[in-house]
Residue frames as qw, qx, qy, qz and C-alpha x, y, z in Angstrom:
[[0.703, 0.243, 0.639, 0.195, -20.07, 19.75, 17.44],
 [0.136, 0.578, -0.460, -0.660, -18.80, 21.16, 14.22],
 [0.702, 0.447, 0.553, 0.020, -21.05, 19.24, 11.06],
 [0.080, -0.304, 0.655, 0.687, -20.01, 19.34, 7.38],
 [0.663, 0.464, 0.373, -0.454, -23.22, 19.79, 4.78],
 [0.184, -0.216, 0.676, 0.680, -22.79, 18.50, 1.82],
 [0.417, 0.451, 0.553, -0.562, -25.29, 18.77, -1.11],
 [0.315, 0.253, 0.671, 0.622, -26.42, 17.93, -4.28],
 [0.132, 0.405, -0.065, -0.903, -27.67, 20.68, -5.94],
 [0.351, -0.025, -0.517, -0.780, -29.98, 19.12, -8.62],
 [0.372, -0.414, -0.830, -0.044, -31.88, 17.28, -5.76],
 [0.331, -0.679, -0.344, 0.558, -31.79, 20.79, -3.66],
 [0.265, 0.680, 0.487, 0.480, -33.14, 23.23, -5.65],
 [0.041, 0.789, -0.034, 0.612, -31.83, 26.49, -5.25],
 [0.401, 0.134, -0.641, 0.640, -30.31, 24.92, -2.07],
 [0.377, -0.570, 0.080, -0.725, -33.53, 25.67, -0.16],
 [0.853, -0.374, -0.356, 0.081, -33.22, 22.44, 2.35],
 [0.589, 0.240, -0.333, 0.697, -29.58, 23.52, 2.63],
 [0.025, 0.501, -0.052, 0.863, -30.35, 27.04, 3.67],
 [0.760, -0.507, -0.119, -0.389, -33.39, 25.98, 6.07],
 [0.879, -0.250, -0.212, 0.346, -30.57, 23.40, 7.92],
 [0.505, 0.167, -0.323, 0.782, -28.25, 26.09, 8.01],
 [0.053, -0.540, 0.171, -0.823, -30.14, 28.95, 9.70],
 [0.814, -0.532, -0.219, -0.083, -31.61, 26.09, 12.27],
 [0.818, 0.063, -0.261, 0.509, -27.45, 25.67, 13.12],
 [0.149, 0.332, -0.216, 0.906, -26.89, 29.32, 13.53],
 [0.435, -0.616, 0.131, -0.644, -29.92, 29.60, 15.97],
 [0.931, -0.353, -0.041, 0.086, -28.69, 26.44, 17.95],
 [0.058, -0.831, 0.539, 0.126, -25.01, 28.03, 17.71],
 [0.923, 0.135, 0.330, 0.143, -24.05, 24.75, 15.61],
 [0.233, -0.624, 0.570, 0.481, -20.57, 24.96, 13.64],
 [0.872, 0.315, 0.359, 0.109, -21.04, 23.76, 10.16],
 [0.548, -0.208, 0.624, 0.517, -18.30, 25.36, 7.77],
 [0.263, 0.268, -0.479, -0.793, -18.48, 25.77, 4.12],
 [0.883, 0.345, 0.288, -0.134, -21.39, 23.96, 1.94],
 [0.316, -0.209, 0.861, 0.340, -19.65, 21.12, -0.02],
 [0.743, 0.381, -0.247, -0.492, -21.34, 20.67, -3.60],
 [0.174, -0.447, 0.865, 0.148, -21.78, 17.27, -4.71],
 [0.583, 0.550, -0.043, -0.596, -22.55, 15.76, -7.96],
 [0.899, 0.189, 0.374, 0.127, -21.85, 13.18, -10.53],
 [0.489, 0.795, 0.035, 0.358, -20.42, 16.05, -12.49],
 [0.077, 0.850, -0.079, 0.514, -18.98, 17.33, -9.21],
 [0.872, -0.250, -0.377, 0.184, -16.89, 15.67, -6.39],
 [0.018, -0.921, 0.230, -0.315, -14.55, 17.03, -3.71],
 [0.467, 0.515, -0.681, 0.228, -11.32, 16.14, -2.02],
 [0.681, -0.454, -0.569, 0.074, -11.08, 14.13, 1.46],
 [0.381, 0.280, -0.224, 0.852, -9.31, 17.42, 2.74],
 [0.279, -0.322, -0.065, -0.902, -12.27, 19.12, 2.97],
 [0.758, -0.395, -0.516, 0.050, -13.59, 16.34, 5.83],
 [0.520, -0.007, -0.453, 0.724, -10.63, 17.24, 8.14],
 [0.025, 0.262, -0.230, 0.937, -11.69, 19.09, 11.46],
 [0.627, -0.203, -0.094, -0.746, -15.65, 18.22, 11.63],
 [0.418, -0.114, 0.719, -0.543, -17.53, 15.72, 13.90],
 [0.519, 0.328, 0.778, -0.131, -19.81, 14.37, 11.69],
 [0.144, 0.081, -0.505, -0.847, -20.88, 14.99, 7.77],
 [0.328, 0.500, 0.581, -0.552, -24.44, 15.66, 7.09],
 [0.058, 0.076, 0.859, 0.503, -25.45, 14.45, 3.21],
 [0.289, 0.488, -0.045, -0.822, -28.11, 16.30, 1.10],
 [0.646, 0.368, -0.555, -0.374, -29.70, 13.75, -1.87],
 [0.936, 0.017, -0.199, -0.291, -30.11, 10.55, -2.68],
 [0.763, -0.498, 0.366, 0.192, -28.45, 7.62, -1.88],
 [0.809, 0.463, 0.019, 0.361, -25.76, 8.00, -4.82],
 [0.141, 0.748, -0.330, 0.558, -25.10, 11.39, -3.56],
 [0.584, -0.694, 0.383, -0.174, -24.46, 9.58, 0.22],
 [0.896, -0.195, 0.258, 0.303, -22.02, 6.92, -1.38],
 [0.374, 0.808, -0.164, 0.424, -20.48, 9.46, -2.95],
 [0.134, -0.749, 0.402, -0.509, -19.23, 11.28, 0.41],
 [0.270, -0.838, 0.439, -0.178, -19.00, 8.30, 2.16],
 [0.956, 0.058, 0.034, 0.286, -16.37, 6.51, 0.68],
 [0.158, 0.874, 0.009, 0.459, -15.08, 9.67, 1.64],
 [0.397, -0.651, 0.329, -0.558, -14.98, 9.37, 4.81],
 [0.953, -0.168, -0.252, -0.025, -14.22, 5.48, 5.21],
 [0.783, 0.161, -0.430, 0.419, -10.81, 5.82, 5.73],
 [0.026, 0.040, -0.513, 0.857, -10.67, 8.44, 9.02],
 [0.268, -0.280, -0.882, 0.269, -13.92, 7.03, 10.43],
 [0.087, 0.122, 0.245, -0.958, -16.00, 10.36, 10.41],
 [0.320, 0.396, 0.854, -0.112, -19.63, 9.66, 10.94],
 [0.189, -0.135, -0.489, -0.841, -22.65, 10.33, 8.42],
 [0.281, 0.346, 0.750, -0.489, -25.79, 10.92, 8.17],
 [0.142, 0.092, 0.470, 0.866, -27.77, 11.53, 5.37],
 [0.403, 0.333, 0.273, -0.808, -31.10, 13.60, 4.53],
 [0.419, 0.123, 0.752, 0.494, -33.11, 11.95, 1.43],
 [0.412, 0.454, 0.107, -0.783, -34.36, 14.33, -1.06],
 [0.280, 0.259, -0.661, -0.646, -35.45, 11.78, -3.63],
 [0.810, -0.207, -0.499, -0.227, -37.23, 8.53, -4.05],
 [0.838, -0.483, 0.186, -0.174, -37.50, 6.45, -0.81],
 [0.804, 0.347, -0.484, -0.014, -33.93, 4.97, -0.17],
 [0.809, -0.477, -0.323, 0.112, -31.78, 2.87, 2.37],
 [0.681, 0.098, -0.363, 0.629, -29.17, 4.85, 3.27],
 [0.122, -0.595, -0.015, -0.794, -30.67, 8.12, 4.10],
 [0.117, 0.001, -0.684, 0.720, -31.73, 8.32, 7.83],
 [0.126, 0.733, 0.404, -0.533, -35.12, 10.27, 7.57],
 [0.220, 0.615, 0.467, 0.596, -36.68, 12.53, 4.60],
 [0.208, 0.405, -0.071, 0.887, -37.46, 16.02, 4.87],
 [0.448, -0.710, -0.140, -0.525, -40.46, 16.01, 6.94],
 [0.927, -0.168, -0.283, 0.178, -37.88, 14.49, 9.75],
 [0.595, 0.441, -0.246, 0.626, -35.26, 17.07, 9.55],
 [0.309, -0.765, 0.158, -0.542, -36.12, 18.91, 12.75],
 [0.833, -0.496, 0.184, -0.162, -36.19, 16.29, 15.21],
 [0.968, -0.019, 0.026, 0.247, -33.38, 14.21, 13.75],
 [0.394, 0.533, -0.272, 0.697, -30.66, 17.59, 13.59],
 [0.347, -0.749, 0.281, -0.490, -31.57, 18.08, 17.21],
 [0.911, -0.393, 0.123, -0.020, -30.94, 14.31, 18.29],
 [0.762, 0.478, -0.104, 0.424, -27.82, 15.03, 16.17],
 [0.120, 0.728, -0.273, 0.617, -26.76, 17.67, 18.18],
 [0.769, -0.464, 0.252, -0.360, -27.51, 15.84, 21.33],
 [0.403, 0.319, -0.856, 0.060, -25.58, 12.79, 19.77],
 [0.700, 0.013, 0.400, -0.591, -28.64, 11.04, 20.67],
 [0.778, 0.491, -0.175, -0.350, -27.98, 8.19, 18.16],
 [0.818, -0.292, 0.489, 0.078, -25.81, 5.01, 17.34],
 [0.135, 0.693, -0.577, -0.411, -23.28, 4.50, 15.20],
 [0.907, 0.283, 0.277, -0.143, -23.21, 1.45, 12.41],
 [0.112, -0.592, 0.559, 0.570, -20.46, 0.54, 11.02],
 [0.845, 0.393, 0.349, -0.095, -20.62, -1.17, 7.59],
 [0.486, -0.415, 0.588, 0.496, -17.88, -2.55, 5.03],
 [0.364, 0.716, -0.229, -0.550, -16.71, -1.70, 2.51],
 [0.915, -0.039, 0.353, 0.192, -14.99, -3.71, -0.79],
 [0.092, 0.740, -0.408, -0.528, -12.01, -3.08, -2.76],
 [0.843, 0.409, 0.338, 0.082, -11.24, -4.26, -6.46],
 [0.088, -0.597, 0.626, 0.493, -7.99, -4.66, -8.29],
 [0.851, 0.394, 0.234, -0.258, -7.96, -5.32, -11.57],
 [0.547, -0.500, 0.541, 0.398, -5.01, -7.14, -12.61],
 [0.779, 0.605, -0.126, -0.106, -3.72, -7.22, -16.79],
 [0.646, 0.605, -0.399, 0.241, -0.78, -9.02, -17.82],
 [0.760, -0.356, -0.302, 0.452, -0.22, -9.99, -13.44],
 [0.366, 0.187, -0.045, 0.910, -0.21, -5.89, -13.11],
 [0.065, 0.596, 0.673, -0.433, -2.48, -3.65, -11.60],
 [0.221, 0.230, 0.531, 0.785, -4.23, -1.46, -13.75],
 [0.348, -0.551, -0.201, -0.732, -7.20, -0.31, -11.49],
 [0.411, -0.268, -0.703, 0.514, -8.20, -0.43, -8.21],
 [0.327, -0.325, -0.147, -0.875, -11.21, 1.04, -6.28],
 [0.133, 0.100, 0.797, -0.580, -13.69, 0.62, -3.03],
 [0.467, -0.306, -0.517, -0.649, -17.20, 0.14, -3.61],
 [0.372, -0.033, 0.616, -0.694, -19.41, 0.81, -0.39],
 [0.830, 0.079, 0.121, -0.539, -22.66, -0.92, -2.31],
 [0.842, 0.112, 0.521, 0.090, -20.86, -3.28, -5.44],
 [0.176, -0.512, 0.631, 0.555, -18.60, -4.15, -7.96],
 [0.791, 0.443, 0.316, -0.281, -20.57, -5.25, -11.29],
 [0.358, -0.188, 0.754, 0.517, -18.81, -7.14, -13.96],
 [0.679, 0.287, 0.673, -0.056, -20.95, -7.26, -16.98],
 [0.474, 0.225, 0.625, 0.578, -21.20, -6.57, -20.80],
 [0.142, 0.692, 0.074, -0.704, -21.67, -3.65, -22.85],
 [0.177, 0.312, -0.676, -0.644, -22.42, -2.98, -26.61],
 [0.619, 0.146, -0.377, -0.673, -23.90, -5.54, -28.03],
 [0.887, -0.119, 0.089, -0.437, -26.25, -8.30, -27.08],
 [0.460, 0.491, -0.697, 0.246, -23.72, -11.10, -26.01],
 [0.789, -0.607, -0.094, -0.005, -22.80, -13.65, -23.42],
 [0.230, -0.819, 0.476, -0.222, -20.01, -13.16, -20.81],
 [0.951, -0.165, -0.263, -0.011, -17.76, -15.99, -19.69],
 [0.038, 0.791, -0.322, 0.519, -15.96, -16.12, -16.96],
 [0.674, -0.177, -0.646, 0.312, -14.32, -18.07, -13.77],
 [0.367, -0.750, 0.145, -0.530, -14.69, -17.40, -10.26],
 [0.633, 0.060, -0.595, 0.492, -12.17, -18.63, -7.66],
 [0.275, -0.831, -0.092, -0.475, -12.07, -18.36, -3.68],
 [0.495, -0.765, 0.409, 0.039, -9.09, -17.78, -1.78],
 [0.321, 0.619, -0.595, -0.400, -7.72, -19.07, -5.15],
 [0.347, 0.085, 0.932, -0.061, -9.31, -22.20, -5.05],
 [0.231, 0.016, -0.559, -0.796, -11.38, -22.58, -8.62],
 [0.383, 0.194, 0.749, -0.504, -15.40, -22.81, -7.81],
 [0.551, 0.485, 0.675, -0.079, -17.22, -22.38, -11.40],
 [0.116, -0.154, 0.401, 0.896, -16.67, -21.09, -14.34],
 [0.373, 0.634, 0.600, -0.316, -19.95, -19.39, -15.79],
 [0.228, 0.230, 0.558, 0.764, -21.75, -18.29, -18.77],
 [0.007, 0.709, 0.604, -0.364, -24.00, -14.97, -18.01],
 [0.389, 0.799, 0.207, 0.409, -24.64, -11.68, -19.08],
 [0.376, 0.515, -0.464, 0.615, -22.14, -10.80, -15.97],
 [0.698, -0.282, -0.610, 0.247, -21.94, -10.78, -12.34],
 [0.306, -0.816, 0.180, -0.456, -22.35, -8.34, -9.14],
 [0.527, -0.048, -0.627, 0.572, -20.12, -8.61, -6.24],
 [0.209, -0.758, -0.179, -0.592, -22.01, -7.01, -3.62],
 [0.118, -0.252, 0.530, -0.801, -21.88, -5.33, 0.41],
 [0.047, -0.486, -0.795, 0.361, -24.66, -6.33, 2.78],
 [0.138, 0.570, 0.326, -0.741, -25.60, -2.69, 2.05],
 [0.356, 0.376, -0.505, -0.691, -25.55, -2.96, -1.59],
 [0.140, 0.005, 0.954, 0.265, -28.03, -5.94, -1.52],
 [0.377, 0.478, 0.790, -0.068, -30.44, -4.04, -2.11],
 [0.242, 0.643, -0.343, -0.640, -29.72, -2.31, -5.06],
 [0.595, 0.473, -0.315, -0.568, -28.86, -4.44, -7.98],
 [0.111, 0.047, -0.990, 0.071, -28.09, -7.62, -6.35],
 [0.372, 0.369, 0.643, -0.559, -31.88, -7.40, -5.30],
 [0.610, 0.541, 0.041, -0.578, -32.91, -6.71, -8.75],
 [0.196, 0.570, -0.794, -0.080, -30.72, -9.40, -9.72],
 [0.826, -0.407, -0.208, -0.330, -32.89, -11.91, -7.52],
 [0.366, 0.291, -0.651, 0.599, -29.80, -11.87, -5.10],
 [0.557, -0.491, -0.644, 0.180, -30.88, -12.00, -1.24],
 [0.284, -0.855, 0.076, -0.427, -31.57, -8.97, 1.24],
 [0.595, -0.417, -0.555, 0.404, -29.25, -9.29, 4.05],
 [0.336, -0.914, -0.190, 0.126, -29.23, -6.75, 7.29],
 [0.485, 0.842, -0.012, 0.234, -26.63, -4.03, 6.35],
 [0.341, -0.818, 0.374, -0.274, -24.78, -4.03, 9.07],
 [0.949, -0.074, 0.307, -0.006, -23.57, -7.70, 8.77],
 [0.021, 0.797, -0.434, -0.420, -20.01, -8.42, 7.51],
 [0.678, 0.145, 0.712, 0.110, -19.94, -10.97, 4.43],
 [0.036, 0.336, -0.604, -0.722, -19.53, -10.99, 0.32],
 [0.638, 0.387, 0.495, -0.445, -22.25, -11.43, -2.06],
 [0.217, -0.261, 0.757, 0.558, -21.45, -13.07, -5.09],
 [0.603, 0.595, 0.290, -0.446, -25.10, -12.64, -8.05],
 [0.214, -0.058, 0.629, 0.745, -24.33, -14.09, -11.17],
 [0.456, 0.525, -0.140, -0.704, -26.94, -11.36, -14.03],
 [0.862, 0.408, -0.083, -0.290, -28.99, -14.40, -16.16],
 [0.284, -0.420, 0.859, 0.066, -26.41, -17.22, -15.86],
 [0.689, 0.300, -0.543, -0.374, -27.00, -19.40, -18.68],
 [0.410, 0.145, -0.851, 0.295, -26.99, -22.48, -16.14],
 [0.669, -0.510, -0.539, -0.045, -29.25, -24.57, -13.71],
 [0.673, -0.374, -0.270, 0.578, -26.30, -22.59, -11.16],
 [0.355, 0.231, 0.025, 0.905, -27.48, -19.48, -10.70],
 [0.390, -0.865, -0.294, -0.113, -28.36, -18.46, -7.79],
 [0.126, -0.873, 0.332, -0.333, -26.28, -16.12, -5.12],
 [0.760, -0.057, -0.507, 0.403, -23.42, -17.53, -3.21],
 [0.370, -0.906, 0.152, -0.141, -22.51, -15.64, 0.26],
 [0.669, 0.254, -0.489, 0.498, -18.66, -15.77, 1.19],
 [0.494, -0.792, -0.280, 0.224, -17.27, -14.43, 4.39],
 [0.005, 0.983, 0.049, -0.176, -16.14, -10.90, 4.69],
 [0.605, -0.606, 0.435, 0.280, -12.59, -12.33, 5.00],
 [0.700, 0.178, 0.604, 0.338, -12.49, -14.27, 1.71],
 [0.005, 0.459, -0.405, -0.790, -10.65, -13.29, -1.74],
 [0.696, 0.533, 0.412, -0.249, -12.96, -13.20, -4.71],
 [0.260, -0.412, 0.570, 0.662, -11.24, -13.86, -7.87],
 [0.715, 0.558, 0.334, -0.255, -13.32, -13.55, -11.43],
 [0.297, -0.294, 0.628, 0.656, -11.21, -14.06, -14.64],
 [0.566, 0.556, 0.049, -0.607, -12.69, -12.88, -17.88],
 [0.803, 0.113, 0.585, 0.018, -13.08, -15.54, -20.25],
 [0.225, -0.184, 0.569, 0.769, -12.58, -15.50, -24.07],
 [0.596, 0.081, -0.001, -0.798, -15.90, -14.35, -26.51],
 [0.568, 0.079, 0.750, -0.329, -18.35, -16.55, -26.63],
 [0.622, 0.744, 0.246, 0.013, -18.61, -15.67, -30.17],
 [0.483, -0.156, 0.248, 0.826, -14.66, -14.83, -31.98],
 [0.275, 0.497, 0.558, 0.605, -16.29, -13.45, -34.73],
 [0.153, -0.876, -0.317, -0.330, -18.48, -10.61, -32.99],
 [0.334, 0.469, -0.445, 0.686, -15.88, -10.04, -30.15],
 [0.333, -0.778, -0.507, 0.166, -17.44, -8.73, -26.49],
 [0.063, -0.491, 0.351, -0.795, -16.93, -5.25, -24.49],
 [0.605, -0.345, -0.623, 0.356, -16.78, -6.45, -21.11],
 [0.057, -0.742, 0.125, -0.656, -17.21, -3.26, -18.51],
 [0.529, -0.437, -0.654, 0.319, -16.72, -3.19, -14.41],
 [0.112, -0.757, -0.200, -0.611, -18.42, -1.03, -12.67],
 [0.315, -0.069, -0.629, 0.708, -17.50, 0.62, -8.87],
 [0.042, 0.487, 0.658, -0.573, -20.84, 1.51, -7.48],
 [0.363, 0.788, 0.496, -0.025, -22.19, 2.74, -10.81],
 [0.106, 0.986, -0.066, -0.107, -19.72, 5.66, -11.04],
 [0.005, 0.698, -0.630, -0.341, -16.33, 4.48, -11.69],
 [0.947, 0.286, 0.139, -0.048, -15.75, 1.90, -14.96],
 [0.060, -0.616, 0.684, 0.386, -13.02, 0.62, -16.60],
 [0.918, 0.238, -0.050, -0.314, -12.98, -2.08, -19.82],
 [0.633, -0.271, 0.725, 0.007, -11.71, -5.23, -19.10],
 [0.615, 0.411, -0.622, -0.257, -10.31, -7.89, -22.02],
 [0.895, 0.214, -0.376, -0.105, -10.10, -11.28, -22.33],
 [0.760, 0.213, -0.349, 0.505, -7.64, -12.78, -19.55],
 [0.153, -0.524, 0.518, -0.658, -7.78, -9.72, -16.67],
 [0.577, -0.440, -0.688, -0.013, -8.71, -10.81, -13.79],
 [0.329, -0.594, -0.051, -0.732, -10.45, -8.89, -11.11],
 [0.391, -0.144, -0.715, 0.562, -9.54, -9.57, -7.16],
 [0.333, -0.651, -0.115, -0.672, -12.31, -8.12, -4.87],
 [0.532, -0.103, -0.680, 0.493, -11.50, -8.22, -0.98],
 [0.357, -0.860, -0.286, 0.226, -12.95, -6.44, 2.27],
 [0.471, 0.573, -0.259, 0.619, -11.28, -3.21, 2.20],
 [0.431, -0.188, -0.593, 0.654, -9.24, -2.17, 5.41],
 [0.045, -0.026, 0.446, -0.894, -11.43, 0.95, 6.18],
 [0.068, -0.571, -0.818, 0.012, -15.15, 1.07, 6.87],
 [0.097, -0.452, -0.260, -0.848, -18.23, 3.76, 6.97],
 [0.082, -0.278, -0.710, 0.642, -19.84, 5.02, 10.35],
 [0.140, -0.456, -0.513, -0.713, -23.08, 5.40, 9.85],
 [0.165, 0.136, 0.523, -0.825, -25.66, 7.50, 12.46],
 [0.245, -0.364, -0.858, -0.266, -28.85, 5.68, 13.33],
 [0.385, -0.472, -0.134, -0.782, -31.37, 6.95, 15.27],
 [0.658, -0.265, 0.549, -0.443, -32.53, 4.06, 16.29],
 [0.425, -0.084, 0.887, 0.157, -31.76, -0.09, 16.12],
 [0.567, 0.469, 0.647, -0.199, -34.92, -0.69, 13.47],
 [0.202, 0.614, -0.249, -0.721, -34.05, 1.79, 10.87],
 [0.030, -0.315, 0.773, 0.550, -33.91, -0.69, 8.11],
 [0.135, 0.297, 0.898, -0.297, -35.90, -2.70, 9.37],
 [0.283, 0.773, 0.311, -0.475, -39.15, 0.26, 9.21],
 [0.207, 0.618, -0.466, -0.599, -37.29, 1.26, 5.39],
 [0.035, -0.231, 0.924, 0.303, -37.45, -2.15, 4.22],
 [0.275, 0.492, 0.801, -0.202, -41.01, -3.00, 5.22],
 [0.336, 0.742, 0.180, -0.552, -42.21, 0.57, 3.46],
 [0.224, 0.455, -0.579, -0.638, -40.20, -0.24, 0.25],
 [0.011, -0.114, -0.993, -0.013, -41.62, -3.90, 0.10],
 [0.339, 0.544, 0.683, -0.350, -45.08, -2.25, 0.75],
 [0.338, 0.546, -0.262, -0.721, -44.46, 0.25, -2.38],
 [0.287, 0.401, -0.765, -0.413, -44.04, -2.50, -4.49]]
């Protein structure tokens, strides 16, 4: 087996996890390769995948949807370590890291797959962006204190036009992030369907809608709700890529064609992650 480490550096201080995972590899004659840095500030190509067996993710869960929407589109599993707050994508925290790089090396473990979505954001019946988003795709407002308005169509069939402060398209795995803090529903990550959260919907209609995995989501930005003050509309791709939207785009969000292979341990993982974040809180 030949692993790829990747690692954020401001959650791995002076790279001492890193170092400790590499000199376990070199006494278990493990192939790992260069360390990959990886950062908000700092991001690498999908080249640097090619060759390895499996990538092995350092930090939180921002820094594992970094790397793997990396890795959706040639199917190379992950795994990740978490060095931060408690979160769902990681596998196992540091006190874990022994047992769970030997069942790695054994390829003791099960693979998950989980989908992804893409967004195009059409101006003027052109594309103008376009982007995958392993958690969600957030539509909402920026600047100043304002409502959004905005239609939502499926499989171009018109279902409601709404008035909110904006709207999350989300993964099974992104429902809990900000479709959960949204009061959007938890579903099991592994499950293949579209979460639609309108963010304070000025309306008795506004709760989550679930689509199926298959279905096109169409949102059209509306005109201000106010001429006079204007809006700044923003959409966000998993928190890290944005682009501002006007009046009239409209924003297509579909399953995208590749997916992420994630390495479980074992069948419950979420399961045992969900029950301990629910008890933090």
């Amino acid at each position: 087996m030949k692993v790829l480490i990747c690692v954020n550096p401001y959650k791995d201080k002076d790279l001492k996890v890193c170092n400790e995972i590499c000199r376990f590899f070199d006494e278990k004659k493990v192939e790992y390769g260069d360390i990959v840095i990886v950062s908000r500030d700092k991001g690498f190509s999908k080249e640097a995948l090619i060759g390895y067996d499996a990538v092995l993710v350092l930090g939180g869960d921002g820094t594992l949807m970094r790397v793997a929407k990396k890795c959706s589109d040639i199917s190379l599993p992950i795994i990740g370590i978490n060095l931060g707050h408690l979160g769902f994508l990681a596998q196992t925290g540091v006190e874990g890291i022994e047992d769970t790089l030997n069942r790695l090396i054994r390829k003791e473990y099960l693979l998950e797959e989980r989908m992804l979505i893409r967004g195009k954001i059409y101006r003027n019946n052109e594309v103008i962006f376009e982007s995958e988003a392993l958690n969600d795709i957030c539509i909402n407002r920026g600047g100043m204190l304002q409502i959004l308005n905005f239609d939502i169509s499926v499989n171009g069939m018109f279902l409601k036009s709404y008035a909110a402060d904006g709207v999350i398209i989300s993964t099974p795995t992104g429902s809990t992030g900000y479709n959960l803090s949204a009061g959007g529903p938890i579903v099991e990550p592994s499950a293949d369907m579209i979460l639609v959260t309108p963010i304070s919907a000025h309306s008795f209609m506004n709760r989550s809608i679930l689509f199926k995995a298959e279905d096109s989501i169409k949102i059209r930005i509306g005109d201000p709700h106010d001429e006079e003050m204007g809006q700044t509309v923003l959409a966000h791709f998993d928190g890290f890529d944005h682009i501002d939207l006007q009046s009239g785009d409209e924003v297509i969000i579909t399953k995208n064609s590749g997916h992420v292979s994630f390495i479980q341990m074992n069948n419950v993982n979420f399961l045992e992650t969900l029950n301990r974040k629910l008890r933090e809180n």
